[in-house]
N, C-alpha and C positions, 0 to 999 in steps of 0.2 A: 285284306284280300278276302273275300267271299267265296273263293272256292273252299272245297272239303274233300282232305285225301280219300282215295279208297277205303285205304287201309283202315282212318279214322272213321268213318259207317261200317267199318266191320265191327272194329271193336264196341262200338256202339252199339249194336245190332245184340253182339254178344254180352255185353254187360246190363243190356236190357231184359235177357233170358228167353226165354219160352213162352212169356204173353205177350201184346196179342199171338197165336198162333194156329194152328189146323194141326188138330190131335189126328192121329193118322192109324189106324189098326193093319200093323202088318203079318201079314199069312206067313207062313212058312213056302219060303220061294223067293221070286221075282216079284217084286212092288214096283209098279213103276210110278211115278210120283210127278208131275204136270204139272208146269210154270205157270204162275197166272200174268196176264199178263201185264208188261210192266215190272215184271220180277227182273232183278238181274241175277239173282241168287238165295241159299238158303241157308240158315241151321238151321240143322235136325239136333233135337236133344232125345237122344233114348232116355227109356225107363229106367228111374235108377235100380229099380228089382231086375234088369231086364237078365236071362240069363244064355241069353241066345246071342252066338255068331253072327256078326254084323259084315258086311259087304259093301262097299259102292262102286257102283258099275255106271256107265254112260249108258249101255243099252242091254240087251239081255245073255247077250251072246258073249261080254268080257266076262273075264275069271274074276275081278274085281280087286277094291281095295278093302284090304280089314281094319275095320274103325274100332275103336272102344266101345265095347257092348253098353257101358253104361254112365259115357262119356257125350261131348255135342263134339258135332261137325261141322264143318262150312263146306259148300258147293257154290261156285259162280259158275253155271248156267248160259252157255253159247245157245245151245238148243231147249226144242220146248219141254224136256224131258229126263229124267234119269231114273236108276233103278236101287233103290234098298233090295238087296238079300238078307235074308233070316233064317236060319235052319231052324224055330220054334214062331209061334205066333209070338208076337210083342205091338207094345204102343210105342210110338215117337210122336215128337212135336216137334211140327217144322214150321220156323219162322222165316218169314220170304222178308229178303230187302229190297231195297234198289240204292244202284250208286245215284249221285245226282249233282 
């Protein structure tokens, strides 16, 4: 069979790391971070320095979720959009997949 679980391109996705990826400079605030497209979703790998409160919110207005400052994330992406919070400037790098 030729099909391939989700779940199996996640993990893939994440055991592939951080390259290729779009290093991404986040401000202190709202980031909001734009699907290309074709994306079905992403990890985000914060900085392993990072020492700033991390957030993932759908749009600007949720309270959000608090991620591991200096941990990765996955987001699968309905919309063309979502938002990083950081109470300090930090980098991340987000790897965009697609299922297929």
């Amino acid at each position: 069979m030729a099909h391939t679980s989700k779940v199996y391109r996640l993990i893939e996705a994440l055991h592939q790391g951080p390259r290729p990826s779009e290093h991404t400079v986040l401000a202190n605030g709202n980031n909001t971070i734009t699907k290309p497209t074709g994306a079905d979703g992403a990890i985000v790998f914060m900085d392993p320095a990072n020492t700033a409160v991390v957030l993932l919110k759908s749009v600007n207005a949720d309270q959000g979720i608090i991620q591991d400052k200096t941990g990765a994330f996955a987001i699968t992406c309905g919309g063309a959009s979502f938002v990083i919070n950081v109470d300090a400037n930090t980098v991340a790098a987000v790897r965009w997949f697609r299922f297929q």
